[in-house]
N, C-alpha and C positions, 0 to 999 in steps of 0.2 A: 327619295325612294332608293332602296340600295340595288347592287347592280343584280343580285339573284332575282326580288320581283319584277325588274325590269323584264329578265330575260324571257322570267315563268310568264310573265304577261306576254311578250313576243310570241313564246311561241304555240300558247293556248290560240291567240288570235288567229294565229295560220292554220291551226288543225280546226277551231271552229269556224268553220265557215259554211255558209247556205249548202255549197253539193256535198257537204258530208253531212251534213245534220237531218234534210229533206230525206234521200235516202234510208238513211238508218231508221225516220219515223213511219215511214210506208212500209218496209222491213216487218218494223214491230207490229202497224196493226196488222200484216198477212200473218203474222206467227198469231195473234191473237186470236182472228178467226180461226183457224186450223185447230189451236188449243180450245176450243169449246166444242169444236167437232169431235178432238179425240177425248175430250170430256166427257163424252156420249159413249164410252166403252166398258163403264162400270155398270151403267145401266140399263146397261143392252145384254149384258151378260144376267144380270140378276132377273129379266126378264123373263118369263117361260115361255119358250119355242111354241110355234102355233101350229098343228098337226096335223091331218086328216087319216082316222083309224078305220081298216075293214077286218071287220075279224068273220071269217069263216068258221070258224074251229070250234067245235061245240065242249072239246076235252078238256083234262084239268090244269093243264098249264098255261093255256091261253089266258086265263085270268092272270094269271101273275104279269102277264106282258102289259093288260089295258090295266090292268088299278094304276099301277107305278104310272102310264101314261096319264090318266084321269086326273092323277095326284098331283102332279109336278109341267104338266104341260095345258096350252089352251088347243081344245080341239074343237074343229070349225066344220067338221064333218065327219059323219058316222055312219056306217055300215055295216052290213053282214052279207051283202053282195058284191062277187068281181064286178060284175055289170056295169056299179057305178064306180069305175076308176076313173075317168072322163072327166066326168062332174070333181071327183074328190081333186081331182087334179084345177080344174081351173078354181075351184074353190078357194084352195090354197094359193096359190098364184095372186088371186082378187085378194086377200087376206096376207101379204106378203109372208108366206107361210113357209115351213123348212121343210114339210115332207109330206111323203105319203105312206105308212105302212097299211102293210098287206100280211094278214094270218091265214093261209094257205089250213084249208079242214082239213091236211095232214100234219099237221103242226105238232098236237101232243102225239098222234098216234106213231107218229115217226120216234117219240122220244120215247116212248114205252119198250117202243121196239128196237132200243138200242143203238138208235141215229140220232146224226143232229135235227131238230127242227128247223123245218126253213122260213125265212120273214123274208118277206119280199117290198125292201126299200124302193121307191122314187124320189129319188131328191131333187128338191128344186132351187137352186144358187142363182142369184143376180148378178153376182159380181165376182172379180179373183183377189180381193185385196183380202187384208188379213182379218180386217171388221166385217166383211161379209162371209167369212166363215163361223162365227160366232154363232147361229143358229140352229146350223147342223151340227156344228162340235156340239151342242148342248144335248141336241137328239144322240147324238151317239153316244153322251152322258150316259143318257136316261137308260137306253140300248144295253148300256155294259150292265149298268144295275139289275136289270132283268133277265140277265144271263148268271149274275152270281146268287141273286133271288133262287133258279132252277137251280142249278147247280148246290145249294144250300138242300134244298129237296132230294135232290137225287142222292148224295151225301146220304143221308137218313134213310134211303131205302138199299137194303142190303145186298139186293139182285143187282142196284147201280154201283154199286161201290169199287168194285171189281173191274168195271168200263173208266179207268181212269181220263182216257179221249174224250170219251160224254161227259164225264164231270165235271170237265176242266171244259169244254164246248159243247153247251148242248143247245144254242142256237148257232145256226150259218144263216147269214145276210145274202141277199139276192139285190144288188145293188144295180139302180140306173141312175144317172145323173143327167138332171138338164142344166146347162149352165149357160145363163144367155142365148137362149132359143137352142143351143145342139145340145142332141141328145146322146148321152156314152151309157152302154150297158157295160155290167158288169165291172163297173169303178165307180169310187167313193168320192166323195168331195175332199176328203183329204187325201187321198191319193193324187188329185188331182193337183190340189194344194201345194202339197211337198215336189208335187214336179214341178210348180212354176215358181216354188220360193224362189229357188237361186237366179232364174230371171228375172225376174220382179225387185231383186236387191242388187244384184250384179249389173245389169242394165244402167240402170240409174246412176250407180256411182259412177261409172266410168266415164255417162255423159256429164256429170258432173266436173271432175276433174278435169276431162277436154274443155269446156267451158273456164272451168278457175283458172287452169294454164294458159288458156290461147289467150283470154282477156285481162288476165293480169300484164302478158306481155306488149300489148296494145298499150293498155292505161301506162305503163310502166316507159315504153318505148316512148310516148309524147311530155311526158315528164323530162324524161334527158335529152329531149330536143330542147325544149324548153332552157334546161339548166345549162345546157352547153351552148346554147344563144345558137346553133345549127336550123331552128327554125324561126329564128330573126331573120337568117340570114335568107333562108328559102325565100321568104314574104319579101324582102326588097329586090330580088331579081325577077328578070322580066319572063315570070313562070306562072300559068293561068291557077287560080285559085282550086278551079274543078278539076287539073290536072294532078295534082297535088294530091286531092283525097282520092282521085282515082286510082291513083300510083298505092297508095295507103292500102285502100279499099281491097284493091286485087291482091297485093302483096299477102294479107290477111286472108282475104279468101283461097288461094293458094296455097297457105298451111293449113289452113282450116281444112281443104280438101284433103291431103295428104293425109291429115290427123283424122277424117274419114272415112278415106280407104280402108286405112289400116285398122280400123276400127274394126269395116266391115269383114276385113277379112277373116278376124278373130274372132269376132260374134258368128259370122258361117260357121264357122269350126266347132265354137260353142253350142250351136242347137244342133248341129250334128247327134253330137255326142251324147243330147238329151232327150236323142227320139222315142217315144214310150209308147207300145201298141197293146191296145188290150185282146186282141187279135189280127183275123185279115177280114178286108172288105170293108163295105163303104162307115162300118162300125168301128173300126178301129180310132182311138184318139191318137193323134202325133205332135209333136210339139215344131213339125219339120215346118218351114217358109220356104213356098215358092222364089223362084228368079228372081220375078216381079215382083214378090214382098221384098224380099233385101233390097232392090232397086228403091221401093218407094221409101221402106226405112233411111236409106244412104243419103237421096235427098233430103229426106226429112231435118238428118242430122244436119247433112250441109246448110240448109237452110236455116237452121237456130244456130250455126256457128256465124253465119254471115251477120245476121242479126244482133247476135251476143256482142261480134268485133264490132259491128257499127256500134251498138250503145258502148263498148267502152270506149271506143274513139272519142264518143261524145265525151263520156263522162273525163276522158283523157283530157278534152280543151278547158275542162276546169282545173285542173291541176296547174301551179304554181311552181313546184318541183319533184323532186324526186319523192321524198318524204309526204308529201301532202296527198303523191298517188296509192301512197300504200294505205293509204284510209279511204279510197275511190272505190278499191275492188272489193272492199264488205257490201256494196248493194248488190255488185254483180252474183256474188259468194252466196249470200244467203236468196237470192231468187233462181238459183243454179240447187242450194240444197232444199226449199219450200217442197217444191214436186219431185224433187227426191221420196221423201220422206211422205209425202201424198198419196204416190202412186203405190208404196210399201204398202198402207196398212190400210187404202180404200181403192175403192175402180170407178174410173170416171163416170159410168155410167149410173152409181148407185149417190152420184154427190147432191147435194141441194141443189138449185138454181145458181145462188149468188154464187157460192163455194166455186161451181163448175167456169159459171161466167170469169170468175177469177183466174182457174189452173187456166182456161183455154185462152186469156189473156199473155198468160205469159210466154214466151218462145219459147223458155228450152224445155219445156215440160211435155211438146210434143214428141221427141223425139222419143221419149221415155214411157210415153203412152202407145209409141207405134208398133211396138213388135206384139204384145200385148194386145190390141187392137185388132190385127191382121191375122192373127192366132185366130179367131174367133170370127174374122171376116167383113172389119166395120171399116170399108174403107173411105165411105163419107168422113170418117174422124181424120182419119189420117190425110188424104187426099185435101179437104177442106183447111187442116192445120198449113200444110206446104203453102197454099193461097195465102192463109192470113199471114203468115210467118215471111212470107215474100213480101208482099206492103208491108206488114214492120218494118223491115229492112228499107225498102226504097225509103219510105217517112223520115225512118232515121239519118238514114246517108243524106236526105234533100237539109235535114235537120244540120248537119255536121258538114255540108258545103256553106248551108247558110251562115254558119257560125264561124266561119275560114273569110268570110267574106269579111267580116267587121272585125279588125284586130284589137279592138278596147276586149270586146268578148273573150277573143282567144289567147291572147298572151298576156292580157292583164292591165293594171294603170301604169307600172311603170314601163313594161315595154312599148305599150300605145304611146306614150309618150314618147319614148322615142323615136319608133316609126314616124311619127308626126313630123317632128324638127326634122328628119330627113328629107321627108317631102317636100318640107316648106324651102330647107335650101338648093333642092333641084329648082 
């Protein structure tokens, strides 16, 4: 065999081995499932929205509002009374439905009379992710079309033509949004949308990155122990095993913390700056967190960074060397970007069973859920993640003393071997 297959054999052997290959296949089915959920986005769009219609209005452009509805949406209640707003409401709700509108009996005679008509939206949103906008975006679809429908009419009559304001708007929206049980008058769901896109994407990344960084340097950091024989040498002097990952442990958690703080300080800063009131009083929407939410978030983080450095600690005591650790940190990598990418374009609350049992599985995906969460007031989510995300941690650190204990495990056959002959000639 010439000396090049020799080597390509060499060193295929070293990079395939059980902790990298394990990994990457649990990697791929999470991306699998995920990828049949966001499968579900084409046909949730071609869907028609499911509505509940009250028309008051006995005039002539109230029709133009319900045919276009009739045509292109399912509607699951009907009316010509305010009375049953109630009903139309949980109606909808029971029927995971996007709306309610409401045709106010001044509807066309406002439009005759040279004003806008007013439609009085309820909207009702489950979720904040990008897939649980998808129903209302489609009402608002429909919405616009029956504005350019009037608007096309008014066009043709000559006494409107002149009212350039009404041609171009001759319906105004009268908007409340319920979003996860609170209620905002006078905002859209995409109003609301566009204010928490840039948390819902910003958030995430960043807990990302702290994640890729703090644990590549862990996985990275026990590799050139390793390679520089510096944790041969630990293991033969007379230095307790649990002392050793406690030293690790803290060390880690201590940057971890730092990279925290700082964290928190910037995201304060950050929802400062994004506070959005639709007026004053107990109506108003704010995107602002209390003390005690950044507090809980702060933990939160710390808690999936401690967690994160214990698994890569673990996943560090597989590593052979330097080289072999840079193929460790893809499991870390891709379970750091999973609920990334999760929390963008769905909300915990609206996932399947299994899907949820999954995100809530994994650590750092809490962190990413928790400003989001607190926004809205669920702090069973968040309070309950810190608990589970603490046993991870202890589980893993009992995991990663255990694995300090038995040197075949952790340094490999030829360092066990060595250790051994040492022993044997004390």
């Amino acid at each position: 065999m010439s000396p090049l297959l020799n080597m390509l054999k060499k060193e295929i052997k070293e990079l395939l081995t059980p902790g990298t290959i394990l990994p990457i296949i649990i990697v791929t089915l999470i991306f699998g499932s995920i990828g049949n959920t966001m499968g579900n986005i084409e046909q949730e769009i071609q869907q028609k929205p499911m509505i509940a219609l009250i028309n008051e209005d006995s005039g002539i452009y109230a029709p133009v509002i319900t045919s276009i509805f009739q045509n292109h949406s399912t509607i699951v209640f009907n009316s010509s009374s305010r009375s049953e707003k109630e009903n139309a409401i949980e109606t909808v709700k029971q029927n995971n439905g996007a709306a309610v509108l409401i045709i106010p009996e001044n509807f066309s005679s406002n439009i005759l009379s040279m004003k806008p008509g007013p439609i009085e939206v309820y909207w009702i949103v489950k979720g904040t992710g990008i897939m649980d906008a998808i129903p209302s975006a489609s009402v608002e679809g429909l919405m616009y079309h029956a504005q350019r429908q009037i608007s096309e009419i008014l066009i043709l009559q000559s006494n409107a033509s002149s009212n350039a304001t009404l041609v171009l708007n001759p319906v105004i929206e009268i908007d409340t949004t319920n979003i996860k049980g609170f209620e905002y008058p006078n905002i859209s769901p995409g109003a609301i949308a566009q204010i928490l896109s840039t948390q819902s994407t910003t958030t995430p990344i960043v807990m990302m990155m702290i994640i890729i960084i703090a644990g590549g340097m862990v996985i990275s950091s026990m590799a050139l122990e390793k390679e520089n024989k510096t944790l041969e040498t630990l293991l033969t002097i007379p230095v307790r095993r649990v002392s050793i990952i406690t030293g690790k442990i803290a060390a880690s958690a201590i940057v971890g913390l730092l990279l925290a703080v700082i964290y928190m300080f910037g995201i304060g800063y950050y929802m400062q700056s994004l506070t959005f009131d639709t007026g004053t009083g107990p109506t108003s929407f704010s995107l602002t967190l209390s003390t005690f939410d950044l507090l809980l978030v702060g933990i939160s983080l710390f808690a999936a960074l401690v967690a994160g450095l214990s698994l890569c600690m673990l996943l560090g005591t597989m590593a052979k060397n330097y080289k072999s650790a840079q193929t460790l940190t893809a499991p870390v990598t891709m379970l750091a970007i999973f609920p990334m990418i999760l929390t963008m374009f769905t909300d915990f609350d609206t996932l399947p069973l299994a899907l949820k049992t999954l995100v809530f599985a994994i650590p750092f995906s809490h962190p990413m859920m928790a400003q989001r969460a607190l926004l809205f007031g669920d702090y069973t989510l968040v309070i309950g993640g810190i608990i589970y995300v603490s046993i991870f941690s202890i589980v893993v650190i009992g995991l990663v003393i255990w694995v300090f204990t038995t040197d075949r495990l952790l340094t490999g056959t030829v360092v066990g071997k060595k250790l051994a002959r040492l022993k044997r000639k004390r």
